[in-house]
N, C-alpha and C positions, 0 to 999 in steps of 0.2 A: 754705262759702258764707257772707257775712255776712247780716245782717238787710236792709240798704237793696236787695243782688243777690234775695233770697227775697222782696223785698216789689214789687220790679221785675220778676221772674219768673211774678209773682203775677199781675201787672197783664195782661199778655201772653194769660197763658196763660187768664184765668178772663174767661169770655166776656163784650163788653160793659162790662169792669170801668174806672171811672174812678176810682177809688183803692183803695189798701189800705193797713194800718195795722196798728202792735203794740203795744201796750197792756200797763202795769204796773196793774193796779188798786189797787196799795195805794199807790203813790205818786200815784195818776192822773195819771201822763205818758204820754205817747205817745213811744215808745219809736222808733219809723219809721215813716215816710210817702211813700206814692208818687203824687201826684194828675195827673191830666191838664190839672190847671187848677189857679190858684194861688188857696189861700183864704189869710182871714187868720186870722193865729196864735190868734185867741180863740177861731173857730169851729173849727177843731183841737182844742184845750183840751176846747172842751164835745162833742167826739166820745170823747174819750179818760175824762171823767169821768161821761160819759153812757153808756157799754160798762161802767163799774164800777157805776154804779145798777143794770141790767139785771142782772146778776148779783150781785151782792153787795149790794144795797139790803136795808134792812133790812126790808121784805113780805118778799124772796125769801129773805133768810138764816131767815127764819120759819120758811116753809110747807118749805123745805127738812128745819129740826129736829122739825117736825110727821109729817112724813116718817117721820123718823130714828126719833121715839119711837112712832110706829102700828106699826112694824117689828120695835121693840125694836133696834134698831140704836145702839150708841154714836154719841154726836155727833162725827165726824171732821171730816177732808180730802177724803172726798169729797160730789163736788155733784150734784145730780139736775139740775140746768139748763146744759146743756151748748152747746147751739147755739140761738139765738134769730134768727129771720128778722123782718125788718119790712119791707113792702109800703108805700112813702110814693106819692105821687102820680105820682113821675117815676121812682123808681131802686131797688131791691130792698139792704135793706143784711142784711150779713150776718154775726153774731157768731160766733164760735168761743172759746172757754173752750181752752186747750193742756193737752195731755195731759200734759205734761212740768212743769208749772208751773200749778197749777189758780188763782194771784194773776195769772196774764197770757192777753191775749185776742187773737185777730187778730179786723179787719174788713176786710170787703170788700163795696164798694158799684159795685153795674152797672146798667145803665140797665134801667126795667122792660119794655124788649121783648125781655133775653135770655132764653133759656128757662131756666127754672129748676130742675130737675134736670138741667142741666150746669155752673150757676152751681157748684150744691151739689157735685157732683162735683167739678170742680178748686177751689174752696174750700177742702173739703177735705184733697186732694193740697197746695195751695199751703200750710196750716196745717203740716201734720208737716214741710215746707222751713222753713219760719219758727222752727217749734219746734227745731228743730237749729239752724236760726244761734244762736237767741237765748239756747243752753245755754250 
């Protein structure tokens, strides 16, 4: 399945959902895009570089090695901050970190009257399709 069919599959299936998106954080592109409505290219941009703050900003690569070292854990590849939800005014958006590639993320954003442990559920389901296209 490619990326655009798993990010269209997404949209369907994840309830409420008015876009989804795959995300490189270290080049901060946005990778695929599926929306209900058409924004423009900048507001894209600052979704794609704005999923790389949220997890890779430099607080969180912090308290990440703060982590690492209360642990005694060597500093790796892996991340403590995995899936981040934010609650805005109108629509629930919704981060995932890929299991397959801990530099890329899906989001998915649905309007705030779906219920939200089904959001999370096929989120998700929708991510591990994504993470296979985008291998």
């Amino acid at each position: 399945m490619s990326l655009d069919k798993a990010l269209a599959t997404a949209q369907a299936d994840i309830p409420e959902c008015v876009a989804s998106g795959y995300v490189d954080m270290v080049s901060g592109m946005l990778l695929g895009v599926k929306t209900v409505d058409s924004h423009p290219g900048e507001v894209l941009d600052l979704v794609a570089a704005a999923t790389g703050d949220l997890f890779q900003g430099k607080n969180v690569m912090e308290i990440e090695k703060l982590f690492d070292k209360s642990r005694g854990i060597q500093a790796g590849d892996h991340h403590y901050f995995n899936e981040i939800i934010v609650f805005s005014t109108n629509l629930i958006h919704v981060f995932l970190r890929s299991k397959r590639n801990p530099n890329q993320a899906g989001v998915f954003i649905t309007r705030n009257s779906a219920n939200i442990g089904m959001v999370l559920v096929k989120s998700r389901a929708a991510m591990a399709n994504c993470d296979a296209a985008a291998a």
